[in-house]
Backbone of each chain as ProteinMPNN parsed JSONL, in Angstrom:
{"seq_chain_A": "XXXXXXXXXXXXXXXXXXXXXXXXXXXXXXXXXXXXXXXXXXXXXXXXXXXXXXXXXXXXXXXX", "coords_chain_A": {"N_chain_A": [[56.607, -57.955, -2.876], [54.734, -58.136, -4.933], [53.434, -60.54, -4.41], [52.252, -59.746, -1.634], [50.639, -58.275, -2.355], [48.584, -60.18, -3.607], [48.036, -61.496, -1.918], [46.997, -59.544, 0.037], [44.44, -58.893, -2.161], [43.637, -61.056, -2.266], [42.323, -61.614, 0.283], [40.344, -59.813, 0.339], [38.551, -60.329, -1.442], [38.479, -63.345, -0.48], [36.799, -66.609, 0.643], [34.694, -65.53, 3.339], [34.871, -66.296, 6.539], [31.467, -66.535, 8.868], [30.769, -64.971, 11.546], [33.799, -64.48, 12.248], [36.539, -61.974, 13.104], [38.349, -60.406, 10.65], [41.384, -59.857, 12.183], [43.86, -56.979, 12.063], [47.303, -57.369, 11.57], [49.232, -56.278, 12.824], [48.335, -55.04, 14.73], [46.845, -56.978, 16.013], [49.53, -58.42, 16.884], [50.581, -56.529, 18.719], [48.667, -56.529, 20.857], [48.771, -59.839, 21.669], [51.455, -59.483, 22.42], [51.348, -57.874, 24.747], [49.64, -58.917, 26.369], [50.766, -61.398, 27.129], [52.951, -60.905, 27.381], [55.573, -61.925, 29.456], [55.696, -64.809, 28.611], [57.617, -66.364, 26.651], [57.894, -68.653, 25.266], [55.425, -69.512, 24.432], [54.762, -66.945, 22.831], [56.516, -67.514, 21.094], [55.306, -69.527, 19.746], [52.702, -68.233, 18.785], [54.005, -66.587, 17.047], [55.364, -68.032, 14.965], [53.232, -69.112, 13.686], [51.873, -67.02, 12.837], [53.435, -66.137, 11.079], [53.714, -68.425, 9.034], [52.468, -68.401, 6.647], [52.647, -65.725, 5.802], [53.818, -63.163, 3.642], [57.151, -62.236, 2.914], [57.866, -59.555, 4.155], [55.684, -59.099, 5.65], [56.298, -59.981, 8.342], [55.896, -60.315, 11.496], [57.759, -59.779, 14.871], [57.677, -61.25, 17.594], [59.435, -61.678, 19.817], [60.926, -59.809, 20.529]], "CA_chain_A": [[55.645, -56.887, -3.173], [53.899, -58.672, -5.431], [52.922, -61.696, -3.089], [51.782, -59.025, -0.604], [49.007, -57.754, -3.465], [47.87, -60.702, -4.256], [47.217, -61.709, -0.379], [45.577, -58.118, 0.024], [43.032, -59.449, -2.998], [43.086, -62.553, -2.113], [41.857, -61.35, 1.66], [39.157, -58.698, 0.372], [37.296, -61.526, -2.44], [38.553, -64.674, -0.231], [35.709, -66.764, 1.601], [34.667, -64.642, 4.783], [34.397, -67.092, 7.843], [30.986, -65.769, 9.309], [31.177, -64.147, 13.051], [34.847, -64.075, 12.251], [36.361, -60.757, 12.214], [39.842, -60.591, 10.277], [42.31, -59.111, 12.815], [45.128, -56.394, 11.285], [48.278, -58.464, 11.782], [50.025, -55.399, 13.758], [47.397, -54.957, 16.056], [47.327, -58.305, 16.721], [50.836, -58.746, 17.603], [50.435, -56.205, 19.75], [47.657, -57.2, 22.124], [49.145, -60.894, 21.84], [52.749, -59.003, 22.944], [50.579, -56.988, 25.819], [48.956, -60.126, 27.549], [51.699, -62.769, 27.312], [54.765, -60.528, 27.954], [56.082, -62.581, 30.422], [55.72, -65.581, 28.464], [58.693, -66.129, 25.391], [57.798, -69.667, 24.674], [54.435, -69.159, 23.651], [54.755, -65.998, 21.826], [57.615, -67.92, 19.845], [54.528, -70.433, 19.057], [52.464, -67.808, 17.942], [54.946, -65.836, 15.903], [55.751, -69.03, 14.564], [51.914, -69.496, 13.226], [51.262, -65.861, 12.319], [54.568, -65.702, 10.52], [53.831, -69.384, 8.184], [52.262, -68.319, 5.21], [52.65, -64.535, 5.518], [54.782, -62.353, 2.692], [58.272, -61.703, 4.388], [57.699, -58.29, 4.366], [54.408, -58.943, 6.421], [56.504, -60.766, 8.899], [56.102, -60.112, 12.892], [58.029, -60.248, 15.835], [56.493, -60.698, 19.34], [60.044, -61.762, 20.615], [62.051, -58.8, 20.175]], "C_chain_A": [[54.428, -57.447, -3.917], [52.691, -59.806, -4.913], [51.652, -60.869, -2.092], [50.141, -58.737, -1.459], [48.791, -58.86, -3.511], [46.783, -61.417, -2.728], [46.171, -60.693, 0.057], [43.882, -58.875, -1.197], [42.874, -60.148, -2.433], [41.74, -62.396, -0.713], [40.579, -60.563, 1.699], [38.333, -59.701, -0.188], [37.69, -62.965, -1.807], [36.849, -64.881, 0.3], [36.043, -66.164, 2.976], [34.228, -65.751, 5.464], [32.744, -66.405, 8.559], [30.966, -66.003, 10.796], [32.762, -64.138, 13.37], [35.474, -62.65, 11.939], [38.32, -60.976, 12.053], [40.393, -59.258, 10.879], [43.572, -58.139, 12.191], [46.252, -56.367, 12.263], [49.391, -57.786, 13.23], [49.468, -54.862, 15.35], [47.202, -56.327, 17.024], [48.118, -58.839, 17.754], [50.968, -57.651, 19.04], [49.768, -56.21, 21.231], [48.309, -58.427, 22.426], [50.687, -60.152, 22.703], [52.169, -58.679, 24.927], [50.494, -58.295, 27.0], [49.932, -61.318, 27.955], [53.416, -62.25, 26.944], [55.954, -61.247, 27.909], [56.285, -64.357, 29.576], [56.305, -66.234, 26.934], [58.237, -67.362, 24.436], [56.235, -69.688, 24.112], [54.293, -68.095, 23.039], [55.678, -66.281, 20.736], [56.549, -69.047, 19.218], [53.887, -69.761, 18.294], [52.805, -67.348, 16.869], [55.355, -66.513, 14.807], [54.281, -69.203, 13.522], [51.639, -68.663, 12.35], [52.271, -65.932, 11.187], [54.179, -66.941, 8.558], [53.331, -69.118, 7.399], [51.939, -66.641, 4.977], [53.452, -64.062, 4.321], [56.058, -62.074, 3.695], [58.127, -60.081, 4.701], [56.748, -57.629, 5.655], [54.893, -59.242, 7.991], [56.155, -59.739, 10.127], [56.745, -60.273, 13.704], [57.317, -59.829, 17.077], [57.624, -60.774, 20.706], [61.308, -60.975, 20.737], [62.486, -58.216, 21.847]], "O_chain_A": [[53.275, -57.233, -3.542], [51.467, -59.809, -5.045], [50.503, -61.263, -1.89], [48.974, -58.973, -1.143], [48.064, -58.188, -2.779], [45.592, -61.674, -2.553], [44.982, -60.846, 0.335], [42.726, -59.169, -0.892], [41.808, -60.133, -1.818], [40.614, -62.893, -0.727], [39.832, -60.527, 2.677], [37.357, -60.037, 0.484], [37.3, -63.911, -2.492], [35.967, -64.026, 0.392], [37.106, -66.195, 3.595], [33.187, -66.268, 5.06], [33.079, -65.266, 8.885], [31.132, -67.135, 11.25], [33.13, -63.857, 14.511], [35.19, -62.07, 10.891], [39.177, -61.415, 12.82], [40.172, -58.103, 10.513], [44.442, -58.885, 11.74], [46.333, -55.736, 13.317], [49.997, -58.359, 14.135], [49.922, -54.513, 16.44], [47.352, -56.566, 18.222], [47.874, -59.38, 18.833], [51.38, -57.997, 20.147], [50.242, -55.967, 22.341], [48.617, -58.416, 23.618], [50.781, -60.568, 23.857], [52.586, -59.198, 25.962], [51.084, -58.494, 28.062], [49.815, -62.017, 28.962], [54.448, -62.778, 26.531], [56.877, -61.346, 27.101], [57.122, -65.081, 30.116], [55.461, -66.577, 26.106], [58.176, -67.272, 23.21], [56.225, -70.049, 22.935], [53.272, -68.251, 22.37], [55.754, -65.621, 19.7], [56.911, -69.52, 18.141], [53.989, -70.064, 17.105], [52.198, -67.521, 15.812], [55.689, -65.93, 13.776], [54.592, -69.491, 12.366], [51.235, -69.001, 11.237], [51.709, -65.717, 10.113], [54.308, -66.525, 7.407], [53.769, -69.979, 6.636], [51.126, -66.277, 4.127], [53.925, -65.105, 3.87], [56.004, -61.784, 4.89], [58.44, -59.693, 5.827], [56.794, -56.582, 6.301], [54.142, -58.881, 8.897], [56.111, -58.528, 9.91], [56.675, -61.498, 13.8], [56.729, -58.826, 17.482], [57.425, -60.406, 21.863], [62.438, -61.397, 20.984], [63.372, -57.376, 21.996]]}, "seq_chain_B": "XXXXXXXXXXXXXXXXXXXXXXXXXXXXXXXXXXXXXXXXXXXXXXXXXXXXXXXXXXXXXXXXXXXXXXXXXXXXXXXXXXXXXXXXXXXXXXXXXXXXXXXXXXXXXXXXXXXXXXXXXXXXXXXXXXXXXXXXXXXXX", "coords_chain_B": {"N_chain_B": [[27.99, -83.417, 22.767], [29.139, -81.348, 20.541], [32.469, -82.013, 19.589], [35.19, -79.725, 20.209], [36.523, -77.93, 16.783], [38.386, -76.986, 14.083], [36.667, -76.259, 12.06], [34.226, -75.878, 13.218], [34.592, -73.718, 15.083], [34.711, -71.222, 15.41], [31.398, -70.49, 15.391], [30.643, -72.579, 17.488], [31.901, -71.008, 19.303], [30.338, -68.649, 19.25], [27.86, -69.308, 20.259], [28.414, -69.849, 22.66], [29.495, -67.445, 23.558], [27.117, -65.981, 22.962], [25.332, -67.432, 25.057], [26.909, -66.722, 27.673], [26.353, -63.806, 27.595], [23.763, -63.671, 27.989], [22.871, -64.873, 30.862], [24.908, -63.5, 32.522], [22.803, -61.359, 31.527], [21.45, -57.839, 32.41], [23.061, -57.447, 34.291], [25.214, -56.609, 34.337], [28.997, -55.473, 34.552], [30.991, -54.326, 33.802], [32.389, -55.328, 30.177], [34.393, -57.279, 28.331], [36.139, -57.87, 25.105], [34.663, -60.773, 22.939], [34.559, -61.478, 20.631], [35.047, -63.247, 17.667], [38.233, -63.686, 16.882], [40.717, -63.413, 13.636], [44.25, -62.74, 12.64], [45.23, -61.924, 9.814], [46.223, -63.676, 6.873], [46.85, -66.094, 8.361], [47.372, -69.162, 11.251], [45.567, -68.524, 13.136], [42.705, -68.892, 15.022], [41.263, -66.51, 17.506], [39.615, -66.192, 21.06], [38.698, -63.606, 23.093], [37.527, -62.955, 26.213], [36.154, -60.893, 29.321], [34.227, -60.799, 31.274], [32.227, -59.032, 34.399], [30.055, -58.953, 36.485], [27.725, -57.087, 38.211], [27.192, -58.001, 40.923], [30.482, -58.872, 41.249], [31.196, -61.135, 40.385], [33.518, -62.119, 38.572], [34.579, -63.314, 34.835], [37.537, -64.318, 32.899], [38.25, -64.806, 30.008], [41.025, -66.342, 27.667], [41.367, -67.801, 24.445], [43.492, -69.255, 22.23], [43.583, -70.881, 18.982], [44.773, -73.155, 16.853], [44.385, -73.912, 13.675], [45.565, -75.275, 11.763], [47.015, -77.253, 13.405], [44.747, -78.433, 14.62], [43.952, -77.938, 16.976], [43.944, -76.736, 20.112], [46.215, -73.986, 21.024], [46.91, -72.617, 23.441], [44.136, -72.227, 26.458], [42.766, -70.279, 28.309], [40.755, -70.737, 30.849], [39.015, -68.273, 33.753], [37.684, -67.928, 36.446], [36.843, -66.412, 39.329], [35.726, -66.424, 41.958], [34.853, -64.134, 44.61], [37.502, -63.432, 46.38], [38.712, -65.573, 45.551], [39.861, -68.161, 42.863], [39.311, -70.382, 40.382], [41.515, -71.942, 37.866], [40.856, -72.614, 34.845], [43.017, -74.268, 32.692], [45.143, -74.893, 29.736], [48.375, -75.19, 27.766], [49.566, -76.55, 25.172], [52.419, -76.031, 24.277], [53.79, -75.499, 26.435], [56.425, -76.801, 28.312], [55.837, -78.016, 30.892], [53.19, -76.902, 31.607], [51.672, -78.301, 29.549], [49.65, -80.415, 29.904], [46.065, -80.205, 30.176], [45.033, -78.608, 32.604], [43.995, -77.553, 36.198], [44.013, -74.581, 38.308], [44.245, -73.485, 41.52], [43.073, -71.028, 43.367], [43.045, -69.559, 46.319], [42.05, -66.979, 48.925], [43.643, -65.208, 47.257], [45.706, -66.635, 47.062], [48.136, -68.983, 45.263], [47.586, -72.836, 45.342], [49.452, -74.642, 47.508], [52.401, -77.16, 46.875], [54.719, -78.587, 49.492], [57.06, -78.18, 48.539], [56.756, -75.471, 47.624], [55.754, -75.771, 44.913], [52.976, -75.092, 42.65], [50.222, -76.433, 43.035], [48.758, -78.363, 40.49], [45.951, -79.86, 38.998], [45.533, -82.216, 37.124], [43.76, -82.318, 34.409], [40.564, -83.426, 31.91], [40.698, -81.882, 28.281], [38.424, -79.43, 28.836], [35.496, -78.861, 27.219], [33.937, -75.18, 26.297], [31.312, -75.394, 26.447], [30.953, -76.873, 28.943], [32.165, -75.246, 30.577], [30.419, -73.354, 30.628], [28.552, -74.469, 31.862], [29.518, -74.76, 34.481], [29.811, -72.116, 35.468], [27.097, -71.561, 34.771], [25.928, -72.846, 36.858], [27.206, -71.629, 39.32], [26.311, -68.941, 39.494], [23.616, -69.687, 39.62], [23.236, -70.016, 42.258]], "CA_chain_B": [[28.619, -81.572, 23.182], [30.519, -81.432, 19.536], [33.819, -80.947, 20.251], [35.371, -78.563, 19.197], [37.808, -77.85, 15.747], [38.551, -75.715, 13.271], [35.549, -75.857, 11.558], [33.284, -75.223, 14.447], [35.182, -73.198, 16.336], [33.49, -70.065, 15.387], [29.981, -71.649, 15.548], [30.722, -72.671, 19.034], [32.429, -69.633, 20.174], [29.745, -67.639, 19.005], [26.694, -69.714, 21.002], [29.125, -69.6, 23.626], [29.056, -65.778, 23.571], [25.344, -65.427, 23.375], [24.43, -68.036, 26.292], [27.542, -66.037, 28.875], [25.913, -63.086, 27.78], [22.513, -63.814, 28.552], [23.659, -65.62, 32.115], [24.93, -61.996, 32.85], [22.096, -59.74, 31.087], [21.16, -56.997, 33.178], [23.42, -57.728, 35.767], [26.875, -56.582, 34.063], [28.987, -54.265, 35.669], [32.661, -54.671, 32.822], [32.787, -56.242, 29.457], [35.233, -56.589, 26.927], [36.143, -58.431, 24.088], [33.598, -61.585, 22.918], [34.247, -61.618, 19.041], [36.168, -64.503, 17.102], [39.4, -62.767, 15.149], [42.121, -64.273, 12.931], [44.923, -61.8, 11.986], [45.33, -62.243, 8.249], [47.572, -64.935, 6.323], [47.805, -66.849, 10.075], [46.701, -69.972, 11.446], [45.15, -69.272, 14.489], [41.533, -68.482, 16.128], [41.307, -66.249, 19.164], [38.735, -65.753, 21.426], [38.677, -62.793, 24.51], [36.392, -62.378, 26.874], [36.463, -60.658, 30.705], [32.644, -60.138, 32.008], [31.872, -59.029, 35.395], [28.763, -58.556, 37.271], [27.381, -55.934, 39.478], [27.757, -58.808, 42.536], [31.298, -59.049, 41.46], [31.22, -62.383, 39.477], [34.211, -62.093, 37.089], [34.755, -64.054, 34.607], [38.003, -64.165, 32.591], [38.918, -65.964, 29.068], [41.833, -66.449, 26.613], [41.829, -68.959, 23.632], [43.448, -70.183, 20.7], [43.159, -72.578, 18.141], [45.451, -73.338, 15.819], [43.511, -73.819, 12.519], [46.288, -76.523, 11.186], [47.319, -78.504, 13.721], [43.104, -78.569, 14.986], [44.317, -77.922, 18.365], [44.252, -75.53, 20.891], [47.341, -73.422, 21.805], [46.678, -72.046, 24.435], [43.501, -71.702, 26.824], [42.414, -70.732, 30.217], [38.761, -69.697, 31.811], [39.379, -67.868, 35.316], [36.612, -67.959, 37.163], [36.794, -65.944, 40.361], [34.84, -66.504, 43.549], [35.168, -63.103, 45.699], [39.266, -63.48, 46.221], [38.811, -67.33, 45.315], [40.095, -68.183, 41.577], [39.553, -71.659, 39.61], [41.912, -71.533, 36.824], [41.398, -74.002, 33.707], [44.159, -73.615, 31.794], [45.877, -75.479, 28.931], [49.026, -74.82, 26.744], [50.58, -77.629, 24.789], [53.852, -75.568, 23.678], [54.497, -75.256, 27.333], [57.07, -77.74, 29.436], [55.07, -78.254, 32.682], [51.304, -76.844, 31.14], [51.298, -79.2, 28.375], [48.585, -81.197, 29.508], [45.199, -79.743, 30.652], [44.805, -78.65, 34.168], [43.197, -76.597, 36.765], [45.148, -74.163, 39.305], [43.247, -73.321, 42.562], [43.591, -69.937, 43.978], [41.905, -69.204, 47.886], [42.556, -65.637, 49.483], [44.373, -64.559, 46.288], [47.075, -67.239, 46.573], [47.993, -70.524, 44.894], [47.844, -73.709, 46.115], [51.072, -75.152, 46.783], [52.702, -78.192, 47.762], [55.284, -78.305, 50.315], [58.239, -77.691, 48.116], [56.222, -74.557, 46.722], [55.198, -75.84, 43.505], [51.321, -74.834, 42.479], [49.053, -78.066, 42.611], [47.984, -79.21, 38.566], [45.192, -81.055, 39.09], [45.023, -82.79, 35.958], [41.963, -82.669, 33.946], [40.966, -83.752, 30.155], [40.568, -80.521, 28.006], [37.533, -78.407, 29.105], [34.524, -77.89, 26.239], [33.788, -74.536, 26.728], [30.054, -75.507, 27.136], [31.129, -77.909, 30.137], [32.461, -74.06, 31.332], [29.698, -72.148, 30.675], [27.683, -75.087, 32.707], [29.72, -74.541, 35.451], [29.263, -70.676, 35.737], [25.639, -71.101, 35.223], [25.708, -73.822, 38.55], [27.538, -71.031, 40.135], [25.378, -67.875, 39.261], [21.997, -69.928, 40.172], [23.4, -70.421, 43.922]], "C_chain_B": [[29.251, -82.197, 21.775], [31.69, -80.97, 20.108], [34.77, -80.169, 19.163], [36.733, -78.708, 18.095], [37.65, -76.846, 14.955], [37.653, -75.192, 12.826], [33.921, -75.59, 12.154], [34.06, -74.154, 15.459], [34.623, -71.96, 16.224], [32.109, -69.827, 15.681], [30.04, -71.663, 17.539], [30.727, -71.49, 19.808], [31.377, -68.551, 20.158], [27.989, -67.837, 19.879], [27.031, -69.725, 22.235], [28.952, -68.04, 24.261], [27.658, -65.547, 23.81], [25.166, -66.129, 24.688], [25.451, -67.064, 27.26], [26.89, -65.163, 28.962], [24.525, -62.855, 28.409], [22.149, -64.028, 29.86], [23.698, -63.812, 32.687], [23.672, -60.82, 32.466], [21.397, -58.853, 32.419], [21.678, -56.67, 34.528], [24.98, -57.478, 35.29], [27.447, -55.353, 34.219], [30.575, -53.453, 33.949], [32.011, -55.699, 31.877], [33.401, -55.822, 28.65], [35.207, -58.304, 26.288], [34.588, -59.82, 23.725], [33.185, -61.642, 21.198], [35.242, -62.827, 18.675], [36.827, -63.74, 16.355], [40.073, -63.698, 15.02], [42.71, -63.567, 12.168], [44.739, -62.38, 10.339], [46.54, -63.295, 7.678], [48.04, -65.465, 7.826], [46.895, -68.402, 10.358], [45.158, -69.872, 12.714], [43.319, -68.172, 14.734], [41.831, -67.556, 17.516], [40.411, -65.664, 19.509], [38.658, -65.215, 22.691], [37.672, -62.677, 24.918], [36.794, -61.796, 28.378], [34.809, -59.887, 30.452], [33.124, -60.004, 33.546], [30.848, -58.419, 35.633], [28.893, -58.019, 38.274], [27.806, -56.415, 40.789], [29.147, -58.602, 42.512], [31.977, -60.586, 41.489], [32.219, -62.125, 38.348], [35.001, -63.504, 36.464], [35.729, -63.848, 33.194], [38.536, -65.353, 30.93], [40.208, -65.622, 28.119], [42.0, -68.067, 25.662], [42.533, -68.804, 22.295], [43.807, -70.781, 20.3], [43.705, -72.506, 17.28], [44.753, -74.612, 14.637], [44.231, -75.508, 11.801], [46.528, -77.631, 11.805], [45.4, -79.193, 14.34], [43.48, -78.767, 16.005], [44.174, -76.561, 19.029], [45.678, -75.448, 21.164], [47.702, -72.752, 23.08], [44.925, -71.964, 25.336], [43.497, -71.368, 28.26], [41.079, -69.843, 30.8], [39.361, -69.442, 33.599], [38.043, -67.437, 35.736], [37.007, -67.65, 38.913], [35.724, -65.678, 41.082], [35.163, -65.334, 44.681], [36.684, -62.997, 45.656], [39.329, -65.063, 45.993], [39.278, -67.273, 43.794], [40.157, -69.785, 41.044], [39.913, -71.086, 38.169], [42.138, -72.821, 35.629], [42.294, -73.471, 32.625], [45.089, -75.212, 30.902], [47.117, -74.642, 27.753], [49.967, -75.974, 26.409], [52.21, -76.984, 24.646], [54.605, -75.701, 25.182], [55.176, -76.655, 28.373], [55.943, -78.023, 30.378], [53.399, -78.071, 32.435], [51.341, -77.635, 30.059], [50.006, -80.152, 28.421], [47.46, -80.47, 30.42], [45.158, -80.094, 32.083], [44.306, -77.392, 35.001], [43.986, -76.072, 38.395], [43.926, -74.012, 40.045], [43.677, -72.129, 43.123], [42.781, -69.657, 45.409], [42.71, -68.115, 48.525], [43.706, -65.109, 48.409], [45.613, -65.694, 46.113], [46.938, -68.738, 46.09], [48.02, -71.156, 45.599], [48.748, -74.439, 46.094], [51.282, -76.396, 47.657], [53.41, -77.98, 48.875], [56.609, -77.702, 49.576], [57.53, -76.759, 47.404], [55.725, -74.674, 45.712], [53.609, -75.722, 43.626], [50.952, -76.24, 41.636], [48.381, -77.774, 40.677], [47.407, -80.121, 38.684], [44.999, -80.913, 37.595], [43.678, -83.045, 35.52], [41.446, -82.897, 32.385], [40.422, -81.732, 29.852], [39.074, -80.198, 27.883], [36.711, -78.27, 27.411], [34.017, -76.503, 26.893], [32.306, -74.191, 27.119], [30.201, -75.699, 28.606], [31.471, -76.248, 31.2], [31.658, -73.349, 31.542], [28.449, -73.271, 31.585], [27.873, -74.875, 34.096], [28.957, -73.214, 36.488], [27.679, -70.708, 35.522], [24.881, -71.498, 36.661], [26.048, -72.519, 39.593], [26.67, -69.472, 40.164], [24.045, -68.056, 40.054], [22.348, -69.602, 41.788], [22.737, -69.595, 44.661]], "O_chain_B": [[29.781, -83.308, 21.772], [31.936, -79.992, 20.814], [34.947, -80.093, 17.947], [37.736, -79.368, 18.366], [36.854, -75.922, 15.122], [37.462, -73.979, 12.916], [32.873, -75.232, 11.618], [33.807, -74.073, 16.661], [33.923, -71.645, 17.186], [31.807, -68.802, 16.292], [29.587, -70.943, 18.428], [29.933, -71.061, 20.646], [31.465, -67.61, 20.947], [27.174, -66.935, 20.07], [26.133, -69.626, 23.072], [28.349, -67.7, 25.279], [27.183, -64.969, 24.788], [24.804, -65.365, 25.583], [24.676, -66.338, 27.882], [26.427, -65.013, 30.093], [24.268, -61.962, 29.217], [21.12, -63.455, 30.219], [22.762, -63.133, 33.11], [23.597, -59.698, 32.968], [20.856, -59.468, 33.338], [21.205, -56.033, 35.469], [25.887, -58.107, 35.834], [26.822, -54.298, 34.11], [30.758, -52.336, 33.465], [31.326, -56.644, 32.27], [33.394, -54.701, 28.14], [34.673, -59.351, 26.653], [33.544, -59.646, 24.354], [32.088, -61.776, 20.655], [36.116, -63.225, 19.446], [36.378, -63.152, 15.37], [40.224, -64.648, 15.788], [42.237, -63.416, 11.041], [44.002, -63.311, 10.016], [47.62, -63.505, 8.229], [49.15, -65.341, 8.345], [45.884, -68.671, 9.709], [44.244, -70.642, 13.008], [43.114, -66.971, 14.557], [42.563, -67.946, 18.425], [40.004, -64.71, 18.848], [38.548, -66.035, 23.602], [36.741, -62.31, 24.201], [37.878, -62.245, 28.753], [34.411, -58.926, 29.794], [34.099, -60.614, 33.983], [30.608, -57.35, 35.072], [29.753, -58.179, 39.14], [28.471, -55.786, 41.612], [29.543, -58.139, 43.582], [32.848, -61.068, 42.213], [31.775, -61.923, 37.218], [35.661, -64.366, 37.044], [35.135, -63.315, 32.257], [39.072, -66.46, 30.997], [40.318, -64.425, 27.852], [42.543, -69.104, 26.044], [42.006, -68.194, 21.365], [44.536, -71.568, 20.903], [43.262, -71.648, 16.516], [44.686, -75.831, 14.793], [43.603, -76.515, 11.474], [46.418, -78.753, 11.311], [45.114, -80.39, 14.357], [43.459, -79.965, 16.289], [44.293, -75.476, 18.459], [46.36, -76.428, 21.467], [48.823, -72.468, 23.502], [44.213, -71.423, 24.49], [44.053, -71.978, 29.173], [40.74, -68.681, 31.027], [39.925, -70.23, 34.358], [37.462, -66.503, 35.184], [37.402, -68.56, 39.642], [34.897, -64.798, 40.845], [35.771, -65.72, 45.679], [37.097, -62.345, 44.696], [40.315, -65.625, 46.47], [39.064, -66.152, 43.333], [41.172, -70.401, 41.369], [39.281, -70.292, 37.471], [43.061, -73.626, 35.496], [42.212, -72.467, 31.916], [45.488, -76.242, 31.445], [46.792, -73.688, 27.046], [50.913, -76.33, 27.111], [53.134, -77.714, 25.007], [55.807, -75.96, 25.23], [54.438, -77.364, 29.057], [54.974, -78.386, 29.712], [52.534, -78.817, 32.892], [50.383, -77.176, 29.437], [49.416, -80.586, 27.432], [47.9, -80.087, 31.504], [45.205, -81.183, 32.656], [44.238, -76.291, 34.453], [44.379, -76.805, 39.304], [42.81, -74.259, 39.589], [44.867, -72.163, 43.437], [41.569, -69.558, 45.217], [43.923, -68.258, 48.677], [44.697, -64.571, 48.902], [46.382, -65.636, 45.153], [46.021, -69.515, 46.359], [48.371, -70.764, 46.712], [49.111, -74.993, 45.057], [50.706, -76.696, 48.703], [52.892, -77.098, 49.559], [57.157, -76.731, 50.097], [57.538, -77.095, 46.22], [55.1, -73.689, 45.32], [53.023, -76.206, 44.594], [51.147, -76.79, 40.553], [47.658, -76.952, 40.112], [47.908, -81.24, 38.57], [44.527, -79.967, 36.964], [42.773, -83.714, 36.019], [42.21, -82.36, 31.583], [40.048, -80.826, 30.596], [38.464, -80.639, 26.909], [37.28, -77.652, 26.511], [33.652, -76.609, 28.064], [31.954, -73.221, 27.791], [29.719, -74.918, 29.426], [31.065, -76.155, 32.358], [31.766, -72.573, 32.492], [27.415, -72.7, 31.93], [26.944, -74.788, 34.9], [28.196, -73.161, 37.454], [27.013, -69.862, 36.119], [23.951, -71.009, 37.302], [25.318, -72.337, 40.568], [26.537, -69.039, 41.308], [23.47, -67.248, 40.785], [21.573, -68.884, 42.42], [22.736, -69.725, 45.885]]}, "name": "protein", "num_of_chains": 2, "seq": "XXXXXXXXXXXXXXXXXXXXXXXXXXXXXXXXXXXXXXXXXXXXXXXXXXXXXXXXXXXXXXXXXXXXXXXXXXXXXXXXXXXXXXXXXXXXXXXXXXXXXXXXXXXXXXXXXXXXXXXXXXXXXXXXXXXXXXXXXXXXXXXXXXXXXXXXXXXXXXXXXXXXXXXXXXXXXXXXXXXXXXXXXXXXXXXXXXXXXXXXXXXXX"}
């Protein structure tokens, strides 16, 4: 819980990449789920990426 | 051509975006995506695009870029010719796509060998300038 707040701050006052736009993590997974269905071994790469320095709470699956 | 990494990859993607768009202006029939996102607490870059033109020029992308290892994970530009399709496509994670290559599609279907498998012409990995040079060769015609 705590972790989670400090990533939320961290994410509103971090450095902004510019013409980057920060994706919300659920929406994400879902479009990434949408387009690459069919394809287990790369959605276990992403999930794998999205997942590495998230909060567990934050976590995703794309291979459910 | 810089090539591309983590710390251009936005930069790129984003001069990338303006010159496709321009290539197409006034002549676009479909577009979607054409922004750089990165879910939150993740590694990776991704960049969508699908234009098509009024002729019926579509042109299809998926990338991304994993921020840590400074690699791509995935890409592939589809570039369709009427029912024709050149497909550059890379994914390291994958057995058999692991190394950059380009499928061939003519009357909607792949090109296959004799034992069915779809031809991988091997090719080094694609700047996505070197792509957007192509499609401008093919637009002028």
């Amino acid at each position: 819980m705590f972790r989670s707040l400090i990533f939320r701050i961290k994410s509103l006052f971090g450095k902004k990449e510019e013409g980057v736009i920060i994706a919300d993590r659920k929406e994400f997974a879902r479009e990434v789920k949408e387009e690459f269905g069919g394809n287990t071994e790369l959605l276990r790469a992403i999930e794998k990426g999205m997942n590495k320095y998230a909060p567990k709470e934050e976590y995703v699956s794309l291979t459910d | 051509m810089e090539p591309v990494c983590s710390h251009n990859f936005s930069s790129i993607f984003r001069s990338f975006e303006n010159r496709l768009n321009s290539l197409f202006q006034g002549n676009t029939k479909v577009l979607e995506g054409g922004a750089v996102r990165s879910p939150s607490n993740s590694i990776y870059y991704r960049y969508r695009k699908r234009i098509v033109s009024k002729s019926d020029t579509e042109i299809e992308i998926s990338v991304f870029y994993d921020k840590e290892t400074d690699d791509y994970l995935y890409y592939t530009y589809n570039i369709f010719f009427n029912n024709n399709k050149l497909m550059f496509h890379c994914e390291p994670t994958h057995k058999e796509h692991f190394q950059p290559h380009i499928n061939v599609y003519v009357d909607d279907k792949e090109l296959k060998n004799s034992s069915d498998e779809g031809f991988h012409i091997l090719s080094h990995k694609y700047h996505p300038f070197e792509i957007l040079d192509m499609i401008e060769r093919y637009l002028r015609r």
